[in-house]
N, C-alpha and C positions, 0 to 999 in steps of 0.2 A: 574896234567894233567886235563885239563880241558875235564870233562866225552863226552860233545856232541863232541870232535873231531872223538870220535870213533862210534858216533851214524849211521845206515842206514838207512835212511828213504827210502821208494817207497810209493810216490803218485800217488793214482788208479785212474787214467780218461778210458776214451772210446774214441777207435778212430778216430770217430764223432764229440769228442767233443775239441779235443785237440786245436785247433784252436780259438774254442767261449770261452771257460774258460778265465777267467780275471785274476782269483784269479791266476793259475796256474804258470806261471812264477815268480812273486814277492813271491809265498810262497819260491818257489826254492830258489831262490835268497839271503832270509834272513834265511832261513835254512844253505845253501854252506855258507853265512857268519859267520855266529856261528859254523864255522867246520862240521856240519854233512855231510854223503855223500849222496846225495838226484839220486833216480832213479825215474821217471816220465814212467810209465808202463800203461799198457790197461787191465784191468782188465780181458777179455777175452784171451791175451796170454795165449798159453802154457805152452811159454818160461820161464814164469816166474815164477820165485822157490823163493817164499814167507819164507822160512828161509833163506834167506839172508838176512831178515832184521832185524833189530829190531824191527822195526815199519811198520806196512801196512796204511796208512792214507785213507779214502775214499775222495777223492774230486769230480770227474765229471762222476759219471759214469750215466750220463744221462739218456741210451739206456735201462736201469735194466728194467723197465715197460712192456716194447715189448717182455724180455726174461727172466720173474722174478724169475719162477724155476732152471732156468740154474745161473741166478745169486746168487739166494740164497744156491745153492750146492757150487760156486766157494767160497760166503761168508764162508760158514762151513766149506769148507776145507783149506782154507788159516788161519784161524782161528787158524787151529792145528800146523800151521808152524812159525805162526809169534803172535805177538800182532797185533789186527788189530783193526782199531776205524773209526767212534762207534762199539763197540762189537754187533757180530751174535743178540741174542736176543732181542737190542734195532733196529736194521735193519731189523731186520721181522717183528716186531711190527708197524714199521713206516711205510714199504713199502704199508702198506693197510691202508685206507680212516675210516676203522672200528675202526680206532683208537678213531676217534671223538668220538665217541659212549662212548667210554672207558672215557675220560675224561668228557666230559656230565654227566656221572653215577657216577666219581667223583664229583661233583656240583663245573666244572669249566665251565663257561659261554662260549659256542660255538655257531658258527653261525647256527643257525638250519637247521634241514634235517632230511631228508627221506630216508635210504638205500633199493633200491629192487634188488631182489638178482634173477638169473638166472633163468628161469619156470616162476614169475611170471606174471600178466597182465597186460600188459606198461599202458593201456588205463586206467586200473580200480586204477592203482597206481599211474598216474598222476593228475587223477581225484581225489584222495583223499588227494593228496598234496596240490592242488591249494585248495581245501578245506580247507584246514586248517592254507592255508596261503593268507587269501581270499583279505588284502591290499595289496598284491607286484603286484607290473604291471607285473615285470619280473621275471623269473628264470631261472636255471644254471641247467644244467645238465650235470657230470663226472662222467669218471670211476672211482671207490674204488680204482682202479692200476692205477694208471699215473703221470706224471711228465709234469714240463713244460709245463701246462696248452694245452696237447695233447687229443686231444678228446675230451674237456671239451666246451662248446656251449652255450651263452646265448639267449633265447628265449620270446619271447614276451607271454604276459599271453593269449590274444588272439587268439593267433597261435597253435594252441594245436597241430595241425597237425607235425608241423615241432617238436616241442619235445616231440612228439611219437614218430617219426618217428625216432630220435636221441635215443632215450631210448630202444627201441625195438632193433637197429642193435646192441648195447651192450648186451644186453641180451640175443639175437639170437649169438651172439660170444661167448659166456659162461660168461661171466664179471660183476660182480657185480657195477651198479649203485648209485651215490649218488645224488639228489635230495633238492637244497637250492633255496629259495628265493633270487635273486639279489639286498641287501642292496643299497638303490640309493647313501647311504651318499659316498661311495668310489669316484662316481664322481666328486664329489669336496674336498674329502679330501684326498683318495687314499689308499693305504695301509699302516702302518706301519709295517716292519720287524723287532724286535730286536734280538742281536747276545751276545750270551753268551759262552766263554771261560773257561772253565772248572768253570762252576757257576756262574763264575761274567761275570757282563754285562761288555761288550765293547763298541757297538755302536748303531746304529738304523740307518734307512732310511727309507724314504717315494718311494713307488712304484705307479705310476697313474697306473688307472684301464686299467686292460686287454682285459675284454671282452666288446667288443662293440653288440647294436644293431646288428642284420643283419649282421651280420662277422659270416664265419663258422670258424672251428675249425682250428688251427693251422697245418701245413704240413710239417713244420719244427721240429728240434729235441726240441725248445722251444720257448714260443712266446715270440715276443720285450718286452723289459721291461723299465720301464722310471723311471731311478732314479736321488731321490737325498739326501742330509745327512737329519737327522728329527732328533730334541731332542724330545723324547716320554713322554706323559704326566706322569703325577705319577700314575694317576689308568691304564696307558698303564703297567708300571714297576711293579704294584702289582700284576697284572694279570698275568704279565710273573714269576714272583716267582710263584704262584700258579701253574703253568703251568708245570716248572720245581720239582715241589714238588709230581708232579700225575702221573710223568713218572716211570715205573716199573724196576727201576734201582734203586742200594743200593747206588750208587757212585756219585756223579759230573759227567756229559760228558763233553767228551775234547770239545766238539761243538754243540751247539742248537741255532736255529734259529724260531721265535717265531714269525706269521707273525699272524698281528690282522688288526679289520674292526670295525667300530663304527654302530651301530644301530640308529634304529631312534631315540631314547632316547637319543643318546650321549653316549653310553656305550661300549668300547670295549668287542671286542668277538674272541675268537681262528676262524680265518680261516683254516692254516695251521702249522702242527708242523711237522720243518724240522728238522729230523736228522742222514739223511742218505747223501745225496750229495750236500748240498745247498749253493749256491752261497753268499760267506761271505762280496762280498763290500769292501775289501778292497782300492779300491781308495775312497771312499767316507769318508773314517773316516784317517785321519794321524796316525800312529802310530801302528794302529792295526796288521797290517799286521807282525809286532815286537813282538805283543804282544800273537799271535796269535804261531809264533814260539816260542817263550820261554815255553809256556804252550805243544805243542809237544814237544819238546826235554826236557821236564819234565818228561815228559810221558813215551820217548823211552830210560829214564835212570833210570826208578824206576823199582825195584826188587817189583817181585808179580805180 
C-alpha cells in the first residue's frame, strides 16, 4: 500500500488570502494525485482540529503580521495536535526582522541596517543612520513584523521629513523598526529568490524591485510582484548554503526561501529569509510543484 494514500494533509492559508495564493491549488492538486487527502483550512478557524491530520503545512497565512500573538498561540497549539511545518521554533524566529541580526553575528553577509526599537528618538536614529550610510541616495524603512512588503516605504535621503514621519508612527504603535539603505542595483537587476526543499535547491526567480520613489506603502494584503524564472549565480547558491547552515534548526526544512540583492560591489546579500509562508513560484519553475509534494508526503509519513 502505497503509505501517501492514507496521508491528511491541511494547508493553512488566511481567508484573505485564499484567492491571491498561486501556489495553493496546484499544491492540492499534486498532493490528491499521490493519494493524500488534502483539506485547505484558515488558519484562524476554530473548526479546525488539527489532529486530523497528519500534517499541518503553512502556506498563505499572510495576515500573521497584523495578529502575530494570536498567530503565534494558534502555531503552539496546533503544534501539539499535528505535525506542523515549518516547526513552532523556526516560525518565531522568522516572524521577526531581528532575525538579520542573528545572521549578521553569524558572519553571513546581510543587507545592512539599523533596528530602533519602541521609546526610541525617530529623529536622532535616523540621523545616525544616514550617517553611516552617508552614499545611499535612498532608504527603506519597515517593520521588524510584516509581510508583503506592508508598511515598508522607501524614502528619499533628502526627505528626512517624510521618513520620520514613517519611523515615528511605528514606533508610536509599539513596533520595532528596521532601517536599510536602498541598494540601487535591484533596479536593474531585481531580486533573486532561491527555493529550497527539504535542503536542496529547486529553483530561483528574479523579482523587479518593489519599492519605487514616491509610492507610499502598500494597502493591500501584499504588494505586486513581477516575476520571472532566474538561474542564480554560483556565489548567489553559496550564499544560500550558508544561509541555510545559520538557521537554529538541527534538521533540513521541508521549505526555505532565500531572497537576496547585490550591492554595489556585485556581491549578494540576504534581504530576506522566508520561512514561514512564502510564496514558492511554482509556475515559474516545471516540475517543482512535483517536487515540492513528494518532499511533504515524506514528511507526513516519517515516524518521529
Amino acid at each position: 500500500m502505497n503509505p501517501a494514500a492514507s496521508s491528511r494533509i491541511a494547508l493553512i492559508t488566511a481567508a484573505a488570502a485564499r484567492t491571491l495564493d498561486e501556489d495553493l491549488a496546484p499544491l492540492a492538486v499534486a498532493l490528491t494525485a499521490r493519494g493524500a487527502a488534502v483539506t485547505i483550512a484558515d488558519w484562524d478557524d476554530a473548526a479546525t482540529d488539527g489532529s486530523r491530520f497528519d500534517l499541518a503545512l503553512l502556506r498563505s497565512t499572510w495576515d500573521y503580521s497584523l495578529r502575530l500573538p494570536e498567530f503565534l498561540g494558534w502555531v503552539e497549539h496546533v503544534a501539539t495536535q499535528t505535525r506542523l511545518l515549518n516547526p513552532p521554533e523556526v516560525v518565531r524566529w522568522n516572524t521577526d526582522k531581528h532575525y538579520l541580526g542573528d545572521l549578521a553575528r553569524a558572519g553571513v553577509p546581510v543587507v545592512p541596517g539599523a533596528f530602533v526599537e519602541p521609546g526610541a528618538d525617530a529623529d536622532a536614529a535616523l540621523e545616525a543612520f544616514l550617517a553611516a550610510h552617508a552614499t545611499h541616495a535612498d532608504l527603506v524603512v519597515k517593520p521588524c513584523i510584516g509581510a508583503g512588503s506592508r508598511d515598508a516605504q522607501r524614502h528619499r535621503r533628502d526627505d528626512r521629513a517624510a521618513a520620520v514621519a514613517h519611523l515615528r508612527r511605528l514606533l508610536d504603535a509599539g513596533r520595532s523598526a528596521l532601517l536599510q539603505p536602498y541598494l540601487d542595483r535591484v533596479d536593474a537587476d531585481g531580486e533573486t529568490a532561491l527555493l529550497f526543499f527539504d535542503g536542496a535547491f529547486s529553483h530561483a526567480i528574479r523579482k523587479g524591485p518593489l519599492l519605487r520613489r514616491d509610492e507610499g506603502p502598500t494597502r493591500a494584503l501584499f504588494a505586486p510582484e513581477h516575476i520571472q524564472s532566474r538561474t542564480p549565480g554560483a556565489d548567489e547558491l553559496a550564499l544560500a548554503q550558508r544561509v541555510l547552515a545559520a538557521i537554529p534548526c538541527a534538521d533540513p526544512l521541508l521549505y526555505a526561501r532565500i531572497d537576496l540583492l547585490r550591492d554595489a560591489r556585485g556581491q549578494p546579500a540576504v534581504l530576506e529569509l522566508e520561512l514561514t509562508e512564502p510564496s514558492l513560484f511554482f509556475a515559474s519553475a516545471p516540475g517543482s510543484v512535483e517536487r515540492f509534494a513528494a518532499a511533504v508526503l515524506a514528511r507526513a509519513t516519517r515516524c518521529g
